[in-house]
C-alpha positions as CSV (number, residue, x, y, z in Angstrom):
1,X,89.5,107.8,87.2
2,X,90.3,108.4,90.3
3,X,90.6,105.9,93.4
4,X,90.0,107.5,97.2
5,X,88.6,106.1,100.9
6,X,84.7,105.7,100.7
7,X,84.8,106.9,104.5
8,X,87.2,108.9,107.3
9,X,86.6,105.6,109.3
10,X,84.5,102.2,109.3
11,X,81.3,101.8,110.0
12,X,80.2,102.5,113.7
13,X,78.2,100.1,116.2
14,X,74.6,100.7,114.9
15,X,72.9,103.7,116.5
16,X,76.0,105.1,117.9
17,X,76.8,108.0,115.3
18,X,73.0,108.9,115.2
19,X,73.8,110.9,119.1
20,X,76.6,112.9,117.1
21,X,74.8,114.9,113.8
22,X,78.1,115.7,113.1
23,X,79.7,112.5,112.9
24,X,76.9,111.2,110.7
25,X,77.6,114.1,108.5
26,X,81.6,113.4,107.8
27,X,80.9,110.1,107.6
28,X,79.6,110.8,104.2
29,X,82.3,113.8,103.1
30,X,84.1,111.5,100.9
31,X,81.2,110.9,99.0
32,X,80.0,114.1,97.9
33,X,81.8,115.6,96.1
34,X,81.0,113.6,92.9
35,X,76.9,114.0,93.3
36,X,77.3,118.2,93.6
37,X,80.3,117.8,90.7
38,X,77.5,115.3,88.7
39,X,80.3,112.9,88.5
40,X,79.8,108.9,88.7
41,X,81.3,107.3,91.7
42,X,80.4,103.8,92.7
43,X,82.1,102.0,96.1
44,X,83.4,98.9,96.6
45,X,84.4,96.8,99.4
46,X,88.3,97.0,100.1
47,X,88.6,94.8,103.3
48,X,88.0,94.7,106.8
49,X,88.7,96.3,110.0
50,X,89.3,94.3,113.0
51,X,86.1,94.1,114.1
52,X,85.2,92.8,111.4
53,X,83.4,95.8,110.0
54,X,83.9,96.7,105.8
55,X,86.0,98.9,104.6
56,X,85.5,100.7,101.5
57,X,87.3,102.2,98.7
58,X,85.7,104.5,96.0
59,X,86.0,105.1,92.2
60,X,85.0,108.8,90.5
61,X,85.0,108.6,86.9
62,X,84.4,111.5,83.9
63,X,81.3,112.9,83.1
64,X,79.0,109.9,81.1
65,X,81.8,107.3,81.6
66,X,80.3,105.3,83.8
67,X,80.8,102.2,81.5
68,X,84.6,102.5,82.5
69,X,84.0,102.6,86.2
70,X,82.1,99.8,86.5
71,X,84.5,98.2,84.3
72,X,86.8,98.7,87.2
73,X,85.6,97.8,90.0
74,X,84.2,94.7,88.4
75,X,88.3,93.8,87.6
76,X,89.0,95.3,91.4
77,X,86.5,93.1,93.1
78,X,87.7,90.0,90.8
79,X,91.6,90.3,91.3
80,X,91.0,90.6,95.3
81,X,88.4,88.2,95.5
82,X,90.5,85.4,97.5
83,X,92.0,87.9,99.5
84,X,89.0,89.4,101.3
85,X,87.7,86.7,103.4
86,X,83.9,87.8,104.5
87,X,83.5,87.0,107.5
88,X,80.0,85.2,109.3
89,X,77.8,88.3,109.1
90,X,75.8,86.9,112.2
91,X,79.2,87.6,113.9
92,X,79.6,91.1,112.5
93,X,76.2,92.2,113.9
94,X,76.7,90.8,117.3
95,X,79.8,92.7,117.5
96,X,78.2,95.6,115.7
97,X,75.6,95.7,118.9
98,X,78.2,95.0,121.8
């Protein structure tokens, strides 16, 4: 299994990658690897930034082993679940549009 960022960065302010093709392209360079490889990958929330936007982390597991990363993220999610503190998600949209 391995464990890798989900994203070079955090999410942008809605609509402000879609000016930048390229932006909107490495935004997703993490996570393609394992669909042209035909390898699971699921991602997971890891924290958040200090606007208040999620972070996220990614598992890619073997070939038909899926089982095993679900497995893990399911334990990940669990064993951090009092230390990610989600914030208002009215808040996070308003700052998301500033």
């Amino acid at each position: 299994m391995i464990l890798g960022p989900a994203a070079p960065t955090t999410a942008p302010k809605l609509g402000e990658s879609l000016g930048d093709p390229l932006k909107m392209y490495l935004g997703d360079i993490y996570t393609i690897s394992c669909n042209l490889a035909g390898l699971p990958g699921m991602t997971v929330p890891c924290g958040i930034d200090s606007k208040g936007l999620p972070i996220g982390v990614q598992l890619l597991g073997d070939c038909f082993q899926e089982k095993k990363i679900i497995r893990a993220a399911y334990t990940y999610e669990q064993s951090r679940q009092e230390k990610i503190i989600c914030p208002d998600m009215s808040e996070v949209l308003e700052k998301a549009v500033e």
